[in-house]
C-alpha positions in Angstrom: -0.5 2.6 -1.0 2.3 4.0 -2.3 5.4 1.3 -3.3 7.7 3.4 -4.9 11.1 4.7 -4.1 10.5 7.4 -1.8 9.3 5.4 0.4 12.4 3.9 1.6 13.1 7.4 2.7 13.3 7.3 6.7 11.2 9.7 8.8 12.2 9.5 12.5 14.5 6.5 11.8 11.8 4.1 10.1 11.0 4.1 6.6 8.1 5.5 4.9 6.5 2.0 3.9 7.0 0.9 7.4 5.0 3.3 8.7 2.6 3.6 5.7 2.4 -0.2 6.0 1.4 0.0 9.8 -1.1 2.5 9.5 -2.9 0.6 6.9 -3.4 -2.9 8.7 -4.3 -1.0 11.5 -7.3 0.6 9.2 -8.4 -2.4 7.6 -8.2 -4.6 11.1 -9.7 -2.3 13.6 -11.2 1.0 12.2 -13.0 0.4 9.2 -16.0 -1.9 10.0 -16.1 -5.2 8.3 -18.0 -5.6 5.0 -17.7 -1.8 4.5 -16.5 -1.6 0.3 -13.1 -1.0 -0.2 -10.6 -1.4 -2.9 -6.8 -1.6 -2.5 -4.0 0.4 -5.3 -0.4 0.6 -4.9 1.8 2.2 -6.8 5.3 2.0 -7.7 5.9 -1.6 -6.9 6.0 -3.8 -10.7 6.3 -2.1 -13.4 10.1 -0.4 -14.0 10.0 3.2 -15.3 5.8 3.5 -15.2 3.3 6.2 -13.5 1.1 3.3 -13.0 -1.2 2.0 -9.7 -2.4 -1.7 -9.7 -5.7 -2.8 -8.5 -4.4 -5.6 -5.5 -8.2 -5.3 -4.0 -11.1 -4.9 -6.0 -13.8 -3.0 -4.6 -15.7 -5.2 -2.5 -16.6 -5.6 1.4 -13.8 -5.5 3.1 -12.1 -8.9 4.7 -9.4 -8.0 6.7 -7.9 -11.5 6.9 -7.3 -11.2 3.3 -6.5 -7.4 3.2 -3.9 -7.1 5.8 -1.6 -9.3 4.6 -1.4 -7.8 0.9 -0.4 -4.6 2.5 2.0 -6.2 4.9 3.8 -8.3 2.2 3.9 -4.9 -0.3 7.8 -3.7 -0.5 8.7 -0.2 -1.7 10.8 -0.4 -4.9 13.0 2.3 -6.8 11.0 1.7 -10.1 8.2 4.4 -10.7 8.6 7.5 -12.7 6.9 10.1 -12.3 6.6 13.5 -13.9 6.9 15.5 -11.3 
């Protein structure tokens, strides 16, 4: 998931995390089956002036109930730096 300042951009009047944010829970609570592995990375959201992801979900079956609200509780940040 990316955290970082572009995504406080708007597209069609919502913000980028908004609708990154929405699309997620909607994955984790009602596409992907239950118990299938997944691991969670976001990006952009600690560490001032760093290219760097953190691991939020290790790789394990997925549990929704504790999934979805990591995603729904992540906040884009102006922080990142990237090199691009």
């Amino acid at each position: 998931l990316d955290a970082s300042g572009s995504m406080l951009q708007r597209l069609e009047g919502r913000r980028r995390i908004d609708i990154a944010r929405e699309v997620l829970v909607d994955l984790v609570e009602n596409t992907i089956p239950s118990g299938t592995p997944l691991a969670l990375r976001i990006f952009g959201h600690r560490t001032p002036d760093a290219c760097q992801t953190d691991l939020e979900v290790p790789l394990t079956p997925l549990d929704p109930a504790r999934t979805a609200p990591i995603i729904r509780q992540t906040e884009a940040e102006s922080l990142a730096s990237t090199t691009i």
